[in-house]
LOKE-595749 format. One record per residue: x, y, z of N, C-alpha, C, O in turn. Coordinates in pm, 1 decimal, always signed. Atoms other than C-alpha are relative to their C-alpha. Last residue first. Layout:
<nodes>
NODE/nx/ny/nz/cax/cay/caz/cx/cy/cz/ox/oy/oz
NODE/X/Y/Z/X/Y/Z/X/Y/Z/X/Y/Z
...
</nodes>
This chain:
<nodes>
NODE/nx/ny/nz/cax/cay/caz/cx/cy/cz/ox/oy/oz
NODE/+84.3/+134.5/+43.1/-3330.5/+2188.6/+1009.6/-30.2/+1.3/-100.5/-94.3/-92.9/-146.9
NODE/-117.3/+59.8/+81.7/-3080.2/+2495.6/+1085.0/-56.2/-147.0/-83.6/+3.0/-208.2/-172.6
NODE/-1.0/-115.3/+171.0/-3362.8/+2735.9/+1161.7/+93.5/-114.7/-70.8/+90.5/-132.2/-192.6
NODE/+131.4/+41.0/+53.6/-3499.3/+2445.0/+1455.6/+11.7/+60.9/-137.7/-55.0/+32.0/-237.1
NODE/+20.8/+154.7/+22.3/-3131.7/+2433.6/+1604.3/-148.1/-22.2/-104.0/-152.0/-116.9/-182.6
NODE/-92.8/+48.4/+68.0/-3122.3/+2772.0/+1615.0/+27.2/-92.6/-29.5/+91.2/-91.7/-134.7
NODE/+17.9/-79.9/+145.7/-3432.6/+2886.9/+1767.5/+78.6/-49.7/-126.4/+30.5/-69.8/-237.9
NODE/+73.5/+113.4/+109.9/-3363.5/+2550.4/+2004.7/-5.0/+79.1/-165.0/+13.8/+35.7/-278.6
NODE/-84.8/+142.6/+56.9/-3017.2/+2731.9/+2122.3/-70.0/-65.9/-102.5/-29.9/-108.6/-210.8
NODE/-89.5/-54.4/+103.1/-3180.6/+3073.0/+2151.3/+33.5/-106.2/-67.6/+26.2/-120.2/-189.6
NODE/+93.9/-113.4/+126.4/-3464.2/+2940.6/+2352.9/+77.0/+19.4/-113.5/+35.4/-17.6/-223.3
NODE/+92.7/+97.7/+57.0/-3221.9/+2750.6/+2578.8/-67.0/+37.8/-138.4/-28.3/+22.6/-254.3
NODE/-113.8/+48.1/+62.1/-2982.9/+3076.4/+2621.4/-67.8/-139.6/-52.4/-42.4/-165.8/-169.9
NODE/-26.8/-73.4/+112.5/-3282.6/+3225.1/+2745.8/+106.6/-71.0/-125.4/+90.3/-81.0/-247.0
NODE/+80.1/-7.9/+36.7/-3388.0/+2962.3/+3015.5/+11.2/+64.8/-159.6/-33.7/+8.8/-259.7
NODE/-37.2/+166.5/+84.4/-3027.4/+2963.3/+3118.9/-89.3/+1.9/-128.0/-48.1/+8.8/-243.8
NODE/-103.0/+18.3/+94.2/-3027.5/+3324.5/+3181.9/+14.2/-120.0/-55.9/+68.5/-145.5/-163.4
NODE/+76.7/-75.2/+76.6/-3351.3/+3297.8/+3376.4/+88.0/+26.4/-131.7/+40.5/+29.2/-245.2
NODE/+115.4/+35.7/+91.0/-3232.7/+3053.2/+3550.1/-40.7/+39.9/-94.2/-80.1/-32.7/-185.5
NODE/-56.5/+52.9/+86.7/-2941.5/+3237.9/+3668.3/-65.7/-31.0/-78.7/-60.0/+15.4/-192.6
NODE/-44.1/-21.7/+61.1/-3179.2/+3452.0/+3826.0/+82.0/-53.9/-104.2/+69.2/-11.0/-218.8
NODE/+112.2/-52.9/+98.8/-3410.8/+3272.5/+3983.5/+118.4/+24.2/-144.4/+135.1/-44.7/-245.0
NODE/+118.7/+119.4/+97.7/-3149.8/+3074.3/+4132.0/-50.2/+22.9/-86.7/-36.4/-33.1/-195.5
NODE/-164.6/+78.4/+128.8/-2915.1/+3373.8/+4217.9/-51.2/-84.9/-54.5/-45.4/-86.8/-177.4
NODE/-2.0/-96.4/+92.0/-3264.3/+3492.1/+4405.3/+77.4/-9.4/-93.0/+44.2/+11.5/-209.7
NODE/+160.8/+10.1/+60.4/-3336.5/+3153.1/+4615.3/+35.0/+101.3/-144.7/+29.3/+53.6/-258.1
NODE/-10.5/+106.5/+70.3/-2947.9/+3181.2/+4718.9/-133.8/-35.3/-91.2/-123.2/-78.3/-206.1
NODE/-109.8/-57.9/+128.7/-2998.4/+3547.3/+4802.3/-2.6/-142.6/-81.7/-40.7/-145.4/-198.7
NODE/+91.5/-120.8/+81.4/-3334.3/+3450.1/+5017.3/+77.8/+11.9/-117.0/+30.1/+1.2/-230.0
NODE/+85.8/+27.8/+35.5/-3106.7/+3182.8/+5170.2/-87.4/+13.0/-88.8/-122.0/-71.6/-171.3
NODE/-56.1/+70.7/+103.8/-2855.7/+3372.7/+5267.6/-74.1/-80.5/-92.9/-44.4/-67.0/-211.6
NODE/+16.0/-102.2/+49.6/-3026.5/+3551.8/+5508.3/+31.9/-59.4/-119.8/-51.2/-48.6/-210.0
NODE/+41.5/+80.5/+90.7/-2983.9/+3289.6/+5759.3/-37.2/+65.2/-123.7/-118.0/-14.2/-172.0
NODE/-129.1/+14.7/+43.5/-2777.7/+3445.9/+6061.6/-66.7/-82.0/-152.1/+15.3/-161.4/-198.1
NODE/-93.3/+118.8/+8.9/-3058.5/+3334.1/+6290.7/+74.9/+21.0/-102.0/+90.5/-90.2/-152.4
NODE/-17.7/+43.4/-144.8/-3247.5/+3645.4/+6377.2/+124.2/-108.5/+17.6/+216.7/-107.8/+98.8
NODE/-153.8/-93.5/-38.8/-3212.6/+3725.7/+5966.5/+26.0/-36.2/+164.1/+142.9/-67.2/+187.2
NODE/-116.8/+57.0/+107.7/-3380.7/+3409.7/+5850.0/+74.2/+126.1/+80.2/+183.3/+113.4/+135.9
NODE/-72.6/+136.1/-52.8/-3662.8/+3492.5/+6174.9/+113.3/-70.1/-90.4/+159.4/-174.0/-43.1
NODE/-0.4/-51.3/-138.4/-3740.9/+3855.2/+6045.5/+97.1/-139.1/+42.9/+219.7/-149.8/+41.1
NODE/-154.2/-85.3/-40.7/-3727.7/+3722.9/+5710.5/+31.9/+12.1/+81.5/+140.2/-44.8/+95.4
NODE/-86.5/-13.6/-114.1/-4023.7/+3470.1/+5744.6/+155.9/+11.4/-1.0/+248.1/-61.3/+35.8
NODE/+75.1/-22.8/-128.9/-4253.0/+3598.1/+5519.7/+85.6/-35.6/+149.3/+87.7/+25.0/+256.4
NODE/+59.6/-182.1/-18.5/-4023.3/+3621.9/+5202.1/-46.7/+4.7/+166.9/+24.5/+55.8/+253.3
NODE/-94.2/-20.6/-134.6/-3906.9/+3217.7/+5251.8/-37.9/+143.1/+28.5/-49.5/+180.1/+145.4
NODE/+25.2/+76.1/-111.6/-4203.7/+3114.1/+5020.8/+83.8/+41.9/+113.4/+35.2/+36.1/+226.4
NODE/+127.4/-53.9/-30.9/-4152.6/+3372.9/+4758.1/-54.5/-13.5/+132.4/-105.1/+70.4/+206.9
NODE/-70.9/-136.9/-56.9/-3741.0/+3265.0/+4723.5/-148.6/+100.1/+67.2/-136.5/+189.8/+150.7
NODE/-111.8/+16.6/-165.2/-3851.9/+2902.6/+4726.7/+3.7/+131.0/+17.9/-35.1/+165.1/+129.6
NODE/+79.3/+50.4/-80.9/-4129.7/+2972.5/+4436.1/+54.0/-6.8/+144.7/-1.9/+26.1/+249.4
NODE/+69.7/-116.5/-78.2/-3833.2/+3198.3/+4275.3/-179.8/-35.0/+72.7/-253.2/+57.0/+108.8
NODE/-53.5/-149.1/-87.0/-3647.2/+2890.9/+4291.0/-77.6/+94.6/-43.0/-179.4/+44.8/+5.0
NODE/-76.0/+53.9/-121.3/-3887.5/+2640.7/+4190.4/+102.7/+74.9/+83.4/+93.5/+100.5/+203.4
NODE/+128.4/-85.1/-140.7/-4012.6/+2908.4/+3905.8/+31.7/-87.4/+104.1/+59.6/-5.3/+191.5
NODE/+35.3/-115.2/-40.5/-3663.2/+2876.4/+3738.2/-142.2/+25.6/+71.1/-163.7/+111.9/+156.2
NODE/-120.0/-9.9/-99.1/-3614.8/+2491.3/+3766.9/-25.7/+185.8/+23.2/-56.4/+223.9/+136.1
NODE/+36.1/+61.9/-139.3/-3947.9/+2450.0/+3572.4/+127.6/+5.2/+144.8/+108.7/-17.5/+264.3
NODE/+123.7/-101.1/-26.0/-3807.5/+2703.8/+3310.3/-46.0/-35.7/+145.9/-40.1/+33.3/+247.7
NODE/-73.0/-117.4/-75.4/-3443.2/+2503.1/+3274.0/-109.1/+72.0/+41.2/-74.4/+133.2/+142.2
NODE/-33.9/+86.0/-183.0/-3686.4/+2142.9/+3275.4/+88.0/+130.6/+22.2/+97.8/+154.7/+142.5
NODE/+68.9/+48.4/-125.1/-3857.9/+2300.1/+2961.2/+54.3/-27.2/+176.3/+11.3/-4.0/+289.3
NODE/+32.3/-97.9/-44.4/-3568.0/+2433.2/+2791.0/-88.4/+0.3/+135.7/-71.2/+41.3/+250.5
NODE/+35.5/-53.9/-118.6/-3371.2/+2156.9/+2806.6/-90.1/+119.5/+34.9/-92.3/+159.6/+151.3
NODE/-75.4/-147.5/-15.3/-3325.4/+2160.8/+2400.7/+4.5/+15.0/+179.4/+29.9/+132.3/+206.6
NODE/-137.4/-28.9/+69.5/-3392.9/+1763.7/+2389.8/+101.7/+94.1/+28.0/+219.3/+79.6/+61.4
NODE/+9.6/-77.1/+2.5/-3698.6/+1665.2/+2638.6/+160.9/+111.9/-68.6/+227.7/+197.0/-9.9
NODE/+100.0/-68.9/+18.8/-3827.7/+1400.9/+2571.4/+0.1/+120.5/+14.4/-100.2/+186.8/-11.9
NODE/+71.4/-61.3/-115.0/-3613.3/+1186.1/+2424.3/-72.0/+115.9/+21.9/-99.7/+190.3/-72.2
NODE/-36.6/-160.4/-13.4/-3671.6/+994.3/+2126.8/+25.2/+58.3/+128.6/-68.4/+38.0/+205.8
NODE/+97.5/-114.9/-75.8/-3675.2/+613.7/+2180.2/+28.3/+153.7/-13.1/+128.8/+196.4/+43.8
NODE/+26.4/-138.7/+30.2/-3500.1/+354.0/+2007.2/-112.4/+48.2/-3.7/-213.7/+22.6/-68.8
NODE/+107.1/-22.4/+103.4/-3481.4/+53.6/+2265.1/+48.3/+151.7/-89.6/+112.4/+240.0/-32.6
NODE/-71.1/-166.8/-37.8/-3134.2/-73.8/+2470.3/-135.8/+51.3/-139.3/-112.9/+28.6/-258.1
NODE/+109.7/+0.5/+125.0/-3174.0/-430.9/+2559.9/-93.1/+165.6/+3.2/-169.6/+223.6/+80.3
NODE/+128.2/-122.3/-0.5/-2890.6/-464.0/+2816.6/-91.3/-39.7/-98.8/-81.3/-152.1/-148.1
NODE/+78.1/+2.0/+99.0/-2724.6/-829.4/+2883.0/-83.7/+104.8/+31.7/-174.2/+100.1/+115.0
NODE/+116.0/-63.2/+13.0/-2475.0/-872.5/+3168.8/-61.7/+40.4/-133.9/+28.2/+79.2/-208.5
NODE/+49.7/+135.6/-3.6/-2160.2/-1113.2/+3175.9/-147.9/+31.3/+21.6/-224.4/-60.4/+51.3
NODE/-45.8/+49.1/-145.0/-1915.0/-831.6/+3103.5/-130.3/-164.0/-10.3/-128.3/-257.2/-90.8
NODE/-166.1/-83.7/-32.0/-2095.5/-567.0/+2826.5/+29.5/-128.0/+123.2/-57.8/-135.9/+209.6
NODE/-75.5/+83.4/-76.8/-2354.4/-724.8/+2596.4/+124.3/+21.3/+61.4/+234.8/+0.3/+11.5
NODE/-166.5/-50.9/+13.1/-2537.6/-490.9/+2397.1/+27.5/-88.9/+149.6/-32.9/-79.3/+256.5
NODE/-45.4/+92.9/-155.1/-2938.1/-614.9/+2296.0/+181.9/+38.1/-11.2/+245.9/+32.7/-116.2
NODE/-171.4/+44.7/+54.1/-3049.9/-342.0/+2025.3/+33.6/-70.3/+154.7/+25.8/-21.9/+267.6
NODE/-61.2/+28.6/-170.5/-3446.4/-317.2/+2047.8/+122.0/-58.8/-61.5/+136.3/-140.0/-152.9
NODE/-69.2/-94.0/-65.8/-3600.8/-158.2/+1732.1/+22.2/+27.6/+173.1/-0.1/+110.7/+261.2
NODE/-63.7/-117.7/+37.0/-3585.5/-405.9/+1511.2/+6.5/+159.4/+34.8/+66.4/+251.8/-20.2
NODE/-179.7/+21.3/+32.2/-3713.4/-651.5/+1688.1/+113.1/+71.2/-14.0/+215.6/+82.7/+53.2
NODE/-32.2/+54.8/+104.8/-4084.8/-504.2/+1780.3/+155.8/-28.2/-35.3/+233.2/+67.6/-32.8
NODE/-22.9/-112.1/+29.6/-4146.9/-532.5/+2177.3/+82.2/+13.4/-205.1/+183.5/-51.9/-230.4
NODE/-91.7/+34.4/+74.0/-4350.5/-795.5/+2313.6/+12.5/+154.4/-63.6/-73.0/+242.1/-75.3
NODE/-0.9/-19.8/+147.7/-4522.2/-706.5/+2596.1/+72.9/+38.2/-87.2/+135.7/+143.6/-77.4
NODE/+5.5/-143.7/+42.2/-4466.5/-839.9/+2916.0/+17.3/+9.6/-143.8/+84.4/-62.6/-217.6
NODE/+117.0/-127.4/-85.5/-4626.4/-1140.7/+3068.6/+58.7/+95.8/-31.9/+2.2/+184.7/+31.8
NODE/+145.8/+13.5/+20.2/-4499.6/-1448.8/+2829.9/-96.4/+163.7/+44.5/-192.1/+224.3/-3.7
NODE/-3.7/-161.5/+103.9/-4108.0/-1308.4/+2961.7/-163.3/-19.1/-77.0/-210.8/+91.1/-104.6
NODE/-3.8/+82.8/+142.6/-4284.0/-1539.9/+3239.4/+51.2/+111.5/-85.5/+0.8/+223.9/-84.3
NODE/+67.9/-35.5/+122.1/-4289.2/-1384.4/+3587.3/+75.0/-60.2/-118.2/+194.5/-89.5/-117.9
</nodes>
């Protein structure tokens, strides 16, 4: 491919940085997701989705010594849920201070 085939990007806001004998080209871009809250929330229902999903087969987690599992699913939730909060708080504060 031709640099011809991808689209041109405006000058001034692509910084080319030259480390060693390699050439980045490093754009300004916001990201997308700043305060984490989002991706700490989606991490909290993934574990207590896991911890929902393993429910039905206790019988067979405890047969095999596997129990752990369930708890690890539940410490998930949980932490999460503390993160989640502490997120919230962070952006509240970040958004009053603007």
């Amino acid at each position: 491919m031709q640099d011809s085939d991808y689209p041109q990007q405006p000058v001034d806001e692509v910084h080319r940085h030259e480390i060693g004998n390699r050439t980045y080209l490093v754009a300004d871009v916001e990201p997308l997701d700043v305060d984490g809250t989002r991706t700490v929330a989606v991490g909290t229902v993934l574990w207590l989705l896991a911890f929902v999903m393993l429910l039905p087969f206790y019988g067979r987690l405890a047969d095999e010594d596997r129990t752990w599992w369930l708890w690890t699913c539940l410490a998930g939730f949980g932490l999460g849920i503390v993160g989640w909060d502490y997120c919230r708080r962070r952006r509240r504060r970040r958004q009053a201070a603007a």
